[in-house]
C-alpha positions as CSV (number, residue, x, y, z in Angstrom):
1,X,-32.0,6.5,5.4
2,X,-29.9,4.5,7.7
3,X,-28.9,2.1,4.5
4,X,-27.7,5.5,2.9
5,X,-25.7,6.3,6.6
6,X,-24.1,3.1,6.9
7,X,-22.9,3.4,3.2
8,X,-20.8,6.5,3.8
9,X,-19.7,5.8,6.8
10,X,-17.5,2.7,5.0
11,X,-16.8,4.7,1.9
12,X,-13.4,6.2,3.8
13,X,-13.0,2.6,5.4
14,X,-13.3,1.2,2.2
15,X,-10.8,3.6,0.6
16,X,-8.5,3.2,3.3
17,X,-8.1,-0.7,3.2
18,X,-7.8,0.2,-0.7
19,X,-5.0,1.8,-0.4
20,X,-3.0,0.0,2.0
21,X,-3.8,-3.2,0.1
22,X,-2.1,-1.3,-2.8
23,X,0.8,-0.1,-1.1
24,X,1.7,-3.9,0.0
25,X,1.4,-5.0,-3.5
26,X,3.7,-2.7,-4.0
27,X,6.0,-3.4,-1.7
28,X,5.9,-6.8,-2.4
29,X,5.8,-7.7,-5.6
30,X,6.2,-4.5,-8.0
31,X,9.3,-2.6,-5.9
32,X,11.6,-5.6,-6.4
33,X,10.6,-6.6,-9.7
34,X,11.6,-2.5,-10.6
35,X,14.6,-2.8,-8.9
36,X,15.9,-5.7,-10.5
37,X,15.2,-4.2,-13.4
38,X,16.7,-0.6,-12.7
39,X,19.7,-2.2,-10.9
40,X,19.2,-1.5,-7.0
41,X,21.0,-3.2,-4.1
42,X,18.9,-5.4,-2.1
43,X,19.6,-2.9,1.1
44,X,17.9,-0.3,-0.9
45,X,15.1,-2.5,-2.3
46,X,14.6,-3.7,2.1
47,X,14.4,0.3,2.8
48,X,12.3,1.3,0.5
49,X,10.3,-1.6,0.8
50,X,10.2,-0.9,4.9
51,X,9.1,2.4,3.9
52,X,6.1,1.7,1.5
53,X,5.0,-0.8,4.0
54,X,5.4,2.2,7.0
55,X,3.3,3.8,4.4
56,X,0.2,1.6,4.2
57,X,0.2,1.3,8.0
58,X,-0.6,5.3,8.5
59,X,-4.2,4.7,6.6
């Protein structure tokens, strides 16, 4: 019973570090490659890229 405890107890850790590891991937490495692409200044790629990263540090 205390296996089972332990297990939900990191399910939300698990989903948080999940999604902050997927909101620095994309900040890193799919935001500019889409900007690039679509044709963003670098000042917008930086804010949006500060943002995403404000982002993953709320979870």
């Amino acid at each position: 019973m205390n296996q089972n405890q332990n297990n939900q107890s990191s399910q939300p850790e698990m989903a948080s570090l999940l999604l902050g590891a997927g909101f620095a991937l994309a900040s890193l490495i799919i935001l500019p490659a889409v900007a690039q692409r679509v044709g963003l200044g670098s000042s917008v790629t930086i804010a949006l890229r500060g943002a995403l990263m404000r982002a993953a540090n709320r979870f």
